[in-house]
LODREN-873904 format. One record per atom (N, C-alpha, C): residue in three letters; x, y, z; atom name; residue number from 1. Coordinates in steps of 0.001 Angstrom, whole numbers, always signed. Example, Ala and Ser with C-alpha at 12.3 -4.5 7.8 and 13.67 -1.06 7.14 Angstrom:
! residues 2
<r 'ALA',<+13190,-5690,+7800>,'N',1> <r 'ALA',<+12300,-4500,+7800>,'CA',1> <r 'ALA',<+13200,-3300,+7800>,'C',1> <r 'SER',<+12850,-2250,+7080>,'N',2> <r 'SER',<+13670,-1060,+7140>,'CA',2> <r 'SER',<+12900,+30,+7870>,'C',2> 
END
This chain:
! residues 134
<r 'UNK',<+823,-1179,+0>,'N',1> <r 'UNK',<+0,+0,+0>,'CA',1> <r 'UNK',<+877,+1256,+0>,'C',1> <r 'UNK',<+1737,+1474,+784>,'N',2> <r 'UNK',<+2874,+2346,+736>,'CA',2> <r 'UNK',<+3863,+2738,-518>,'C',2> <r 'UNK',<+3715,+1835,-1318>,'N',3> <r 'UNK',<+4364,+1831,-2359>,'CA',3> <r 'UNK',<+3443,+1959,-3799>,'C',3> <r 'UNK',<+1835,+2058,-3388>,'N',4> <r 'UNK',<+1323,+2937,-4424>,'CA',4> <r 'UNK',<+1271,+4512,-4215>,'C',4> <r 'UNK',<+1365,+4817,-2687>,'N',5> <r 'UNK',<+891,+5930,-2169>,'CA',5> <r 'UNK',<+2374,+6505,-2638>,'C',5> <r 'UNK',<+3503,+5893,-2684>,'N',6> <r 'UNK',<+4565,+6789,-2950>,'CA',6> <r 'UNK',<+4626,+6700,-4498>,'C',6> <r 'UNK',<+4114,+5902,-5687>,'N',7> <r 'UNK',<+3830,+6213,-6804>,'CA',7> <r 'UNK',<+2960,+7503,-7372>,'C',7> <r 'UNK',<+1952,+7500,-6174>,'N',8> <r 'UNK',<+954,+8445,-6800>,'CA',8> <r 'UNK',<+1566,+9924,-6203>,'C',8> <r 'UNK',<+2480,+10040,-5327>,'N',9> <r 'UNK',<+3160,+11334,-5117>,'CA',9> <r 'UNK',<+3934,+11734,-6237>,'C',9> <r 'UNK',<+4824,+10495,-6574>,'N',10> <r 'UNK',<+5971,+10926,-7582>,'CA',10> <r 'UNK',<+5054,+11329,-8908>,'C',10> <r 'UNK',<+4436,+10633,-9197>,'N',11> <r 'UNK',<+3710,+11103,-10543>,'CA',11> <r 'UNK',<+2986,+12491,-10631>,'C',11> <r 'UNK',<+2015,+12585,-9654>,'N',12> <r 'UNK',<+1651,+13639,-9110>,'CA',12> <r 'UNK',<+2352,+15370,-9210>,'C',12> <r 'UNK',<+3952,+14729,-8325>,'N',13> <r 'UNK',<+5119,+16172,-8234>,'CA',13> <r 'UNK',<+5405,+16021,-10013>,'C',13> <r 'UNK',<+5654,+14794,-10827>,'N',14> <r 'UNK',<+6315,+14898,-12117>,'CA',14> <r 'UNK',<+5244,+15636,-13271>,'C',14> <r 'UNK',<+3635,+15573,-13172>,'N',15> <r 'UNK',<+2577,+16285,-13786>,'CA',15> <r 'UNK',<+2585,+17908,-12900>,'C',15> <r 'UNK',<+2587,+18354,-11971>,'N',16> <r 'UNK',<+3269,+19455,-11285>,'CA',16> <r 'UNK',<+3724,+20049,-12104>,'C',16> <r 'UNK',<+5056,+19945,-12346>,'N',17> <r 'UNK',<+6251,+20215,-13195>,'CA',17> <r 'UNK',<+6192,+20425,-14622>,'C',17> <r 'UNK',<+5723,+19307,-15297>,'N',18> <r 'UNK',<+5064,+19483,-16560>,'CA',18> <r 'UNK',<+4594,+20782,-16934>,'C',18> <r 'UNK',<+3545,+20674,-16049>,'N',19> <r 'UNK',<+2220,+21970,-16168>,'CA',19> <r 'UNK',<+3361,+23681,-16255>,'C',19> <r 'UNK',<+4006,+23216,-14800>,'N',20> <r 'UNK',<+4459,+24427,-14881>,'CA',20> <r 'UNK',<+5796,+25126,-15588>,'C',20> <r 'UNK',<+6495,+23411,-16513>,'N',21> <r 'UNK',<+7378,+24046,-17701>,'CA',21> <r 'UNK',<+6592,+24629,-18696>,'C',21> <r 'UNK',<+5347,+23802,-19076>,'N',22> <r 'UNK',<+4580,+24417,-20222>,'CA',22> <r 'UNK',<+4012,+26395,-19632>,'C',22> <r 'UNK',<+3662,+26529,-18466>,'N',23> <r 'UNK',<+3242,+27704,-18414>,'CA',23> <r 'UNK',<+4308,+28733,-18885>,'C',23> <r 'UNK',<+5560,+28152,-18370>,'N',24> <r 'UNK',<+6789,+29025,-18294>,'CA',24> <r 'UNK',<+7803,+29059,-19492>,'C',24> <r 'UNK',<+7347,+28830,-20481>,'N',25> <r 'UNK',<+7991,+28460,-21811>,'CA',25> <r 'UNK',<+7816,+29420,-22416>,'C',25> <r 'UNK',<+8390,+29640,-23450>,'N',26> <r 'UNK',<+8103,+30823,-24919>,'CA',26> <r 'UNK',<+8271,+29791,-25997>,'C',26> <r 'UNK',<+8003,+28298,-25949>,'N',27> <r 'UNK',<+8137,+27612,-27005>,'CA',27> <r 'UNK',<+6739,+27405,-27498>,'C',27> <r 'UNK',<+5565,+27443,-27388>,'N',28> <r 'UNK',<+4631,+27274,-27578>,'CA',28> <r 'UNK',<+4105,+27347,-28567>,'C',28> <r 'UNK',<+4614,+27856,-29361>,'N',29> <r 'UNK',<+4463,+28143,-30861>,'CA',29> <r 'UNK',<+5172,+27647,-31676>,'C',29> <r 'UNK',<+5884,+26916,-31570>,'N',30> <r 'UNK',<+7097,+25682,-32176>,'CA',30> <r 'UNK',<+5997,+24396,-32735>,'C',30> <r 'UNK',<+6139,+23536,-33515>,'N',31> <r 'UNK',<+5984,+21890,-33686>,'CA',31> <r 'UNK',<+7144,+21330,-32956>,'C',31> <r 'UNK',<+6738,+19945,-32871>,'N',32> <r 'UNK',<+7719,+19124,-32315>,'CA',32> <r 'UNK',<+8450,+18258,-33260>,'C',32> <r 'UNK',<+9677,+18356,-33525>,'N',33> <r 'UNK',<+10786,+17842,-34619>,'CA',33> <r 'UNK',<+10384,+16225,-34725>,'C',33> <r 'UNK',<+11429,+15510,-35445>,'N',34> <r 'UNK',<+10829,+13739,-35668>,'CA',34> <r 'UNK',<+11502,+13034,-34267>,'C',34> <r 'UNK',<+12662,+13995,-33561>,'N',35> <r 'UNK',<+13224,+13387,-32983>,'CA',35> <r 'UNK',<+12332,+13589,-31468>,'C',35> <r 'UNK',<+11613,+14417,-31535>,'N',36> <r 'UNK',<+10752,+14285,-30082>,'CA',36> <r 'UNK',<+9606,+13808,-30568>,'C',36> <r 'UNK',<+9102,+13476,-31871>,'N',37> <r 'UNK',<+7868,+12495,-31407>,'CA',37> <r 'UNK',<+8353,+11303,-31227>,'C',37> <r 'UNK',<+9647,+10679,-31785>,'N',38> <r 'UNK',<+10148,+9626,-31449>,'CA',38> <r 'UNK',<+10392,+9316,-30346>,'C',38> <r 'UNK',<+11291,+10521,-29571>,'N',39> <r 'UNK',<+11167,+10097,-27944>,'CA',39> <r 'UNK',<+9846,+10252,-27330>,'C',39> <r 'UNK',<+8786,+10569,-27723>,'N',40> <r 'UNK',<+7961,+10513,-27121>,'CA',40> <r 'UNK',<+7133,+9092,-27564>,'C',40> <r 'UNK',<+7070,+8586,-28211>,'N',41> <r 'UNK',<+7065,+7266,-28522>,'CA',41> <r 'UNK',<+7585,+6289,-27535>,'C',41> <r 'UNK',<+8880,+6260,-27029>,'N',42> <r 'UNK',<+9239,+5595,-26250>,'CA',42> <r 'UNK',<+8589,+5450,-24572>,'C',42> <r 'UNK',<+7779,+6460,-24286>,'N',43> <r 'UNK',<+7202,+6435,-23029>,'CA',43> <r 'UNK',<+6375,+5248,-22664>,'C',43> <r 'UNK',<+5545,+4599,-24080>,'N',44> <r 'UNK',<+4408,+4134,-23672>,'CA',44> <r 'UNK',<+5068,+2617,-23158>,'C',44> <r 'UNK',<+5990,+2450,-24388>,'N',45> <r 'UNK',<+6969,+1159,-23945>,'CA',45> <r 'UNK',<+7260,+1254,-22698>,'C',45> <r 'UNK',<+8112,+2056,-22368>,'N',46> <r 'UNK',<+8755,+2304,-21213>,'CA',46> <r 'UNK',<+7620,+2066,-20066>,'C',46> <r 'UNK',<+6441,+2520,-19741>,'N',47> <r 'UNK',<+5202,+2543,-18920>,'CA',47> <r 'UNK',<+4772,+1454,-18783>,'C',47> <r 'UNK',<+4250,+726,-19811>,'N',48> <r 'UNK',<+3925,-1148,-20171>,'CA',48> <r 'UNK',<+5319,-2287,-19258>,'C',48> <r 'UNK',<+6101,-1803,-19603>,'N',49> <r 'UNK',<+7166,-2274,-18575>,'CA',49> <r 'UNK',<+7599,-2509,-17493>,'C',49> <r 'UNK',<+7556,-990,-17194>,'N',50> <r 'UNK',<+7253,-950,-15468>,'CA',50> <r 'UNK',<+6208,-1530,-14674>,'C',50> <r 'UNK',<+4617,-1181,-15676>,'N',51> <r 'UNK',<+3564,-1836,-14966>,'CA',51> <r 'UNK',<+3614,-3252,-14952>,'C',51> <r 'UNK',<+4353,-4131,-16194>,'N',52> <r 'UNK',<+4474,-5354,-15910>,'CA',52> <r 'UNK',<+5330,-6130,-15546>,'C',52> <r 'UNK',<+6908,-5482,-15160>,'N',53> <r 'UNK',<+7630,-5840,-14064>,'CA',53> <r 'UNK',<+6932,-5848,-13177>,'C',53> <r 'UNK',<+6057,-4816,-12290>,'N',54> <r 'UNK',<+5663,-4685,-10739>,'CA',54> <r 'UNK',<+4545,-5445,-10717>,'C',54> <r 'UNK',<+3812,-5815,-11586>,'N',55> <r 'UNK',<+2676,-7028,-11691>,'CA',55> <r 'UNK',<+3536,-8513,-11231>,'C',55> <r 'UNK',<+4783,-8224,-12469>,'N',56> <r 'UNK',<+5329,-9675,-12326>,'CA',56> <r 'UNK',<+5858,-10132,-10514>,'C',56> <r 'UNK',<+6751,-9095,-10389>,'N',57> <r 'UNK',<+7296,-9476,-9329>,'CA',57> <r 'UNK',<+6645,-9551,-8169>,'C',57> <r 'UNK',<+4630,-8505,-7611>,'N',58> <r 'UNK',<+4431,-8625,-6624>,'CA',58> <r 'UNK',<+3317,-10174,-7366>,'C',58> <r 'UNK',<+3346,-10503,-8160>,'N',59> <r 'UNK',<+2905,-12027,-8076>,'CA',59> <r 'UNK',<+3844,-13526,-7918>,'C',59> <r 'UNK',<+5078,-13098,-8215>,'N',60> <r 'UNK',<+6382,-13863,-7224>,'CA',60> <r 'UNK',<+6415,-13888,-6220>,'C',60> <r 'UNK',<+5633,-12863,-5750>,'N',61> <r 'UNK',<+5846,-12346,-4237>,'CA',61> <r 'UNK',<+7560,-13113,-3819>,'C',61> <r 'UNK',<+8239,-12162,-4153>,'N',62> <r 'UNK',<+9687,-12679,-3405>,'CA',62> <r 'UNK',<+10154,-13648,-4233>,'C',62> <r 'UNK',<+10972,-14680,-3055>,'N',63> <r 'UNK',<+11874,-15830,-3561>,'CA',63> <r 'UNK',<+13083,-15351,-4478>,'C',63> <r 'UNK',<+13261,-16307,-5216>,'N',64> <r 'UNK',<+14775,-15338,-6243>,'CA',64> <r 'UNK',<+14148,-14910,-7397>,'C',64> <r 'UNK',<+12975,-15443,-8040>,'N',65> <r 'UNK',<+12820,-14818,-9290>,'CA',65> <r 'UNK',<+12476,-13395,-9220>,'C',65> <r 'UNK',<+10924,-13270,-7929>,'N',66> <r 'UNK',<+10501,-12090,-7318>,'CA',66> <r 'UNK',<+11564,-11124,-6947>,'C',66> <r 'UNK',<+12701,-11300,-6106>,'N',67> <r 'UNK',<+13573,-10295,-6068>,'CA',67> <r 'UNK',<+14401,-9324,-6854>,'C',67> <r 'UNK',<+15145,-10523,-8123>,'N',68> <r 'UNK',<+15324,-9956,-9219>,'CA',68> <r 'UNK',<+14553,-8948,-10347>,'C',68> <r 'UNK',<+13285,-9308,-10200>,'N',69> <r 'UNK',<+11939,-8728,-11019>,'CA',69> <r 'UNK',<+11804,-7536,-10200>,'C',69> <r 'UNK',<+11497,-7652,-9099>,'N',70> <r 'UNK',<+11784,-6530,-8067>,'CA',70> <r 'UNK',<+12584,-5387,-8376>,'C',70> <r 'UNK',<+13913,-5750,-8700>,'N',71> <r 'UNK',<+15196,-5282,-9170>,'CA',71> <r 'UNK',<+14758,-3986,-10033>,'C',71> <r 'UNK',<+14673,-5017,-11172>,'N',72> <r 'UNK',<+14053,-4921,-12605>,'CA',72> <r 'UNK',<+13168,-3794,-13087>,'C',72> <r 'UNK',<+12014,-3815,-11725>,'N',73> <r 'UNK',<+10770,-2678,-11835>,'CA',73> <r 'UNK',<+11181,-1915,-11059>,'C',73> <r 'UNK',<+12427,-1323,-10417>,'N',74> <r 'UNK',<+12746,-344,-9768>,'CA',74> <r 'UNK',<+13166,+362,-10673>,'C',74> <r 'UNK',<+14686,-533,-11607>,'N',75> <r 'UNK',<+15449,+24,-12806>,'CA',75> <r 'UNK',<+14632,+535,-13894>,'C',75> <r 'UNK',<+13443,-106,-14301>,'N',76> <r 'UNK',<+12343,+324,-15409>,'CA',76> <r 'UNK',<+11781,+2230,-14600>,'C',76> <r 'UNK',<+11561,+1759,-13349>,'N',77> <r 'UNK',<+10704,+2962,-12999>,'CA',77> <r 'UNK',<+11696,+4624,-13248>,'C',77> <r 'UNK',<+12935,+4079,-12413>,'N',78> <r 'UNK',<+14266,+5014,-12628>,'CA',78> <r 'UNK',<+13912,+5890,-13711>,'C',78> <r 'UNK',<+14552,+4761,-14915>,'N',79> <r 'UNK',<+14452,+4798,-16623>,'CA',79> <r 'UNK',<+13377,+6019,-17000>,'C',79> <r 'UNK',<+12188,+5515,-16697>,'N',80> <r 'UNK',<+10949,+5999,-17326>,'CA',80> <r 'UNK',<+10667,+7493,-17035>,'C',80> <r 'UNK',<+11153,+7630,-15416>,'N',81> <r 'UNK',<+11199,+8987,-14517>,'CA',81> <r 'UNK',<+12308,+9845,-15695>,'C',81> <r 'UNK',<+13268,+9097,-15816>,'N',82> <r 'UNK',<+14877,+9972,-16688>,'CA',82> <r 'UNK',<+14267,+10121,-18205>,'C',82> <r 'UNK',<+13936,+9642,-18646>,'N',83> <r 'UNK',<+13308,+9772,-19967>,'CA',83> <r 'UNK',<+12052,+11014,-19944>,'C',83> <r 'UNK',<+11375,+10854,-19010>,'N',84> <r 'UNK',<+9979,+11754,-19027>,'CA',84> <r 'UNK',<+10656,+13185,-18427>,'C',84> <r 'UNK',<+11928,+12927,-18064>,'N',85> <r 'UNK',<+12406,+14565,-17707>,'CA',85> <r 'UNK',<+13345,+14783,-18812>,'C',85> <r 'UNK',<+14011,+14036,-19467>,'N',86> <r 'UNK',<+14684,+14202,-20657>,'CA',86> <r 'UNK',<+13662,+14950,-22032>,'C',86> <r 'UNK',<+12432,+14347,-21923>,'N',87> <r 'UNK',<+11695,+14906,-22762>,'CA',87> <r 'UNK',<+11026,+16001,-22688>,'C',87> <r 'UNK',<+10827,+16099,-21213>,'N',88> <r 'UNK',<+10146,+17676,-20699>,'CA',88> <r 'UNK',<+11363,+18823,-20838>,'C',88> <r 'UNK',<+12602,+18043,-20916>,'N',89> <r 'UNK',<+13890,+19477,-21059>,'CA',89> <r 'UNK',<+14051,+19315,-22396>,'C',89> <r 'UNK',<+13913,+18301,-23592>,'N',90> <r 'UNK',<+13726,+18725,-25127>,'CA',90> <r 'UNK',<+12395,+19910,-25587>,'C',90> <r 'UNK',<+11398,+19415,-25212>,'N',91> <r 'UNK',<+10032,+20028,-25502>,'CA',91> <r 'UNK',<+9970,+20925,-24952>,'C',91> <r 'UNK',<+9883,+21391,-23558>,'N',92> <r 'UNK',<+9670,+22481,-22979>,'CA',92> <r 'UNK',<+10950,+23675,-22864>,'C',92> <r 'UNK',<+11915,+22747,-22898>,'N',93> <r 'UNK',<+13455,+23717,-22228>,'CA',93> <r 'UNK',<+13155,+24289,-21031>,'C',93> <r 'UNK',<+12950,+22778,-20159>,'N',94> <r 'UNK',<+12274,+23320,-18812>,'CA',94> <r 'UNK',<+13615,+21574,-18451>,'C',94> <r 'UNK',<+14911,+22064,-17566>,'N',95> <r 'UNK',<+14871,+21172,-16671>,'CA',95> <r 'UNK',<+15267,+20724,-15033>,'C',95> <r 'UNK',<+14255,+19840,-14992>,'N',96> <r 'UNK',<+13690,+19795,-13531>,'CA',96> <r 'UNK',<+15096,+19548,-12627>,'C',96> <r 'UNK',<+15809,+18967,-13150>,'N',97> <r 'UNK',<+16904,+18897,-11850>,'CA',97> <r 'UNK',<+17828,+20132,-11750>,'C',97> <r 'UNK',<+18166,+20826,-12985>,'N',98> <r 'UNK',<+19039,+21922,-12866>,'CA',98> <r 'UNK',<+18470,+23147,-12854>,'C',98> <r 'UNK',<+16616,+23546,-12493>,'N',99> <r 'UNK',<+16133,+24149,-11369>,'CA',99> <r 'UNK',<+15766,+24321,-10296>,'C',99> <r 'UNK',<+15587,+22715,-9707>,'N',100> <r 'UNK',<+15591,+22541,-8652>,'CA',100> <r 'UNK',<+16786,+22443,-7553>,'C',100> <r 'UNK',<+17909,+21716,-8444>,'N',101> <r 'UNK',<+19218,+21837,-7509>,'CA',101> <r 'UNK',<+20242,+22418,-8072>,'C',101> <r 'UNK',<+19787,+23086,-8745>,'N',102> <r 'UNK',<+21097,+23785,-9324>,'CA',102> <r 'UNK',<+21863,+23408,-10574>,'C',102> <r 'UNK',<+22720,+24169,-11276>,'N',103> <r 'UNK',<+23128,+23520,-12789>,'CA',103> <r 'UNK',<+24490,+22633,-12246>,'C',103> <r 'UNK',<+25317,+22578,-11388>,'N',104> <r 'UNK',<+26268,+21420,-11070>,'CA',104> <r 'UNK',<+25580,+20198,-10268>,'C',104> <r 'UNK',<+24743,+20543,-9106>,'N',105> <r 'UNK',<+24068,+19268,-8351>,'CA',105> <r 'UNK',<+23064,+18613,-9193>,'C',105> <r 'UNK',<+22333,+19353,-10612>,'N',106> <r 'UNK',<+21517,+18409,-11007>,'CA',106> <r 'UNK',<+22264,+17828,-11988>,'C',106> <r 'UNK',<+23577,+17912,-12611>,'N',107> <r 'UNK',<+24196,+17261,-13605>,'CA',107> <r 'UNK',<+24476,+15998,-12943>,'C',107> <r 'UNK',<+24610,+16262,-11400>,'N',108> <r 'UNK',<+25486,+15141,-10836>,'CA',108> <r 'UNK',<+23655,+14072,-10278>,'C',108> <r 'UNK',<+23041,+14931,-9811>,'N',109> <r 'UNK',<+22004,+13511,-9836>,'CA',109> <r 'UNK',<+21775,+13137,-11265>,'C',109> <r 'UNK',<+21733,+13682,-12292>,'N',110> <r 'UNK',<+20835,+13110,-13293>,'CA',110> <r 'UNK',<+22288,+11879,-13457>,'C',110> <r 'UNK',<+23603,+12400,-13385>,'N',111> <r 'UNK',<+24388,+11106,-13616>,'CA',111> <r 'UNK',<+24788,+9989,-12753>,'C',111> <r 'UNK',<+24114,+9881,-11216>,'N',112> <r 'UNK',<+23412,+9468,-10644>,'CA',112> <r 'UNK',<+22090,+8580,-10770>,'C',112> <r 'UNK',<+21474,+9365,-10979>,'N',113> <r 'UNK',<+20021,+8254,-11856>,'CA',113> <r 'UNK',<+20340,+7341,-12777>,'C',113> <r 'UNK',<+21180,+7820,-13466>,'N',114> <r 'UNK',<+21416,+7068,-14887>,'CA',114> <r 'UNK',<+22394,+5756,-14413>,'C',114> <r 'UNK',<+23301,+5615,-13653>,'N',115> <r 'UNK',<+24007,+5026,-12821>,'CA',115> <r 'UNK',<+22995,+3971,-12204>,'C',115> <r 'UNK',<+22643,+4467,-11899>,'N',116> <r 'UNK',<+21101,+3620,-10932>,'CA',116> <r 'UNK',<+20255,+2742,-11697>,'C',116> <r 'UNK',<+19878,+3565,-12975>,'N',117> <r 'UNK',<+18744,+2881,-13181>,'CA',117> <r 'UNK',<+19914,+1411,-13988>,'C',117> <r 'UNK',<+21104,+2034,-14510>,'N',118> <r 'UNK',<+21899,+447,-15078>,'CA',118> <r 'UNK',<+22713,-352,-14215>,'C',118> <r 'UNK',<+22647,-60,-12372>,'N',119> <r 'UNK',<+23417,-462,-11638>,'CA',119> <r 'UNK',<+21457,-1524,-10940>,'C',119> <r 'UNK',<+20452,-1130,-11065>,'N',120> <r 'UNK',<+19533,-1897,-10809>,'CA',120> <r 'UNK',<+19075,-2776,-11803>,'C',120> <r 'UNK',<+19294,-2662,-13433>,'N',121> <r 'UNK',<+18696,-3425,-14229>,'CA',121> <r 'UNK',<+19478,-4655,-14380>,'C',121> <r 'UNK',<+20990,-4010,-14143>,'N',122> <r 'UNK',<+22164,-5192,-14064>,'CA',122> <r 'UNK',<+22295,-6295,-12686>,'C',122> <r 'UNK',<+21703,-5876,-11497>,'N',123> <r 'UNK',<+21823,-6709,-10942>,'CA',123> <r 'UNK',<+20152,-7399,-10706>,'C',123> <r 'UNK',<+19306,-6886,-11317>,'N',124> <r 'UNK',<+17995,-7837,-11162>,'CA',124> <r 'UNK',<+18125,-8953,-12182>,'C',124> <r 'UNK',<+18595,-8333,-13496>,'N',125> <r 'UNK',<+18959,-9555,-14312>,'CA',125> <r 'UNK',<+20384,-10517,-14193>,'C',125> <r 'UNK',<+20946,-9889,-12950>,'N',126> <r 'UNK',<+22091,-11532,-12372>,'CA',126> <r 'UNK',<+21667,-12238,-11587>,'C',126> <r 'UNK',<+20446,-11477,-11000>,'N',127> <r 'UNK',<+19364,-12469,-9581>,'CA',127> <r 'UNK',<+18705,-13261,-10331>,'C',127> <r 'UNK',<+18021,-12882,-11161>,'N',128> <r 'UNK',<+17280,-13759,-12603>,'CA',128> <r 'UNK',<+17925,-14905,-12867>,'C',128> <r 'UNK',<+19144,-14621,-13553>,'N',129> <r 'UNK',<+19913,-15503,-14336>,'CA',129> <r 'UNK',<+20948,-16205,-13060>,'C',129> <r 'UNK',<+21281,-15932,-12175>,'N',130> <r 'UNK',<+21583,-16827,-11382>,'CA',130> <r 'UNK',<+20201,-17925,-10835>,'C',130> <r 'UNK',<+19497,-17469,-10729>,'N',131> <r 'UNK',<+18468,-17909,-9730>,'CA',131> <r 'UNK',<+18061,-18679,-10863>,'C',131> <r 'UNK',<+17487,-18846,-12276>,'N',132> <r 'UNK',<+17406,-19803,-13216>,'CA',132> <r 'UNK',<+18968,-20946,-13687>,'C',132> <r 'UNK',<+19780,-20896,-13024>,'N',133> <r 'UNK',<+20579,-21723,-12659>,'CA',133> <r 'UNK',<+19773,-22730,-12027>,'C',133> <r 'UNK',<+20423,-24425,-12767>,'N',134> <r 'UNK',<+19973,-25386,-11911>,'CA',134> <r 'UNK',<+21165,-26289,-11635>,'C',134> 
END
C-alpha cells in the first residue's frame, strides 16, 4: 500500500512540473521535430514495462525470481522517470533537476540516476539468471 501511495506522489510532483514548464515556456508556438515524437514514442513502452515488471514481481511475491523482477521494476521505474524529464527538457526547455538543484548538483544527480537505473537493471537480471541456474 505504501508503495502505491509513494507512486501516486511521484507522478503527481512529475505532472506538477510538466504543467508548470509548459506555463513558463516561450516555445509554444514551435511543432515538435521527428526526434521528439520519437522520444515521445518511447514512453508508452517504457510505462507497459514498469507496470508489468511490478505485476510480475508482486505475483512472485519474493523468492529469487521475485527479487530480481523486483530489481528490474525499480530500474524500469528510474528509466521511465529519466526519460519523461529528458523529454520535458527537449520540448519544454524546462529542466527539472538543474532548477531545482542547481546547474552542477543536477548534472550530478541526473548522472546518478542514470548510474542507478543500469546499476539496478544489471543486478535484477544476475538475480534472474543466477536464480534460473539449476
Amino acid at each position: 500500500m505504501k508503495k502505491k501511495y509513494f507512486a501516486i506522489v511521484i507522478v503527481s510532483l512529475l505532472f506538477c512540473q510538466v504543467f508548470y514548464a509548459k506555463q513558463n515556456t516561450g516555445h509554444n508556438d514551435h511543432t515538435l521535430q521527428a526526434e521528439q515524437i520519437f522520444g515521445l514514442l518511447e514512453m508508452p513502452f517504457l510505462a507497459i514495462a514498469l507496470v508489468f515488471s511490478l505485476l510480475t514481481a508482486t505475483r512472485l511475491k519474493g523468492g529469487k525470481f521475485g527479487s530480481g523482477m523486483i530489481l528490474l521494476a525499480w530500474g524500469f521505474a528510474v528509466m521511465a522517470l529519466g526519460h519523461l524529464h529528458m523529454q520535458i527538457a527537449q520540448i519544454f526547455d524546462y529542466n527539472i533537476f538543474n532548477n531545482l538543484f542547481g546547474k552542477t548538483i543536477g548534472n550530478y544527480i541526473w548522472f546518478i540516476a542514470l548510474i542507478l537505473t543500469w546499476g539496478l537493471s544489471a543486478l535484477g537480471f544476475y538475480k534472474i539468471y543466477k536464480a534460473s541456474k539449476i
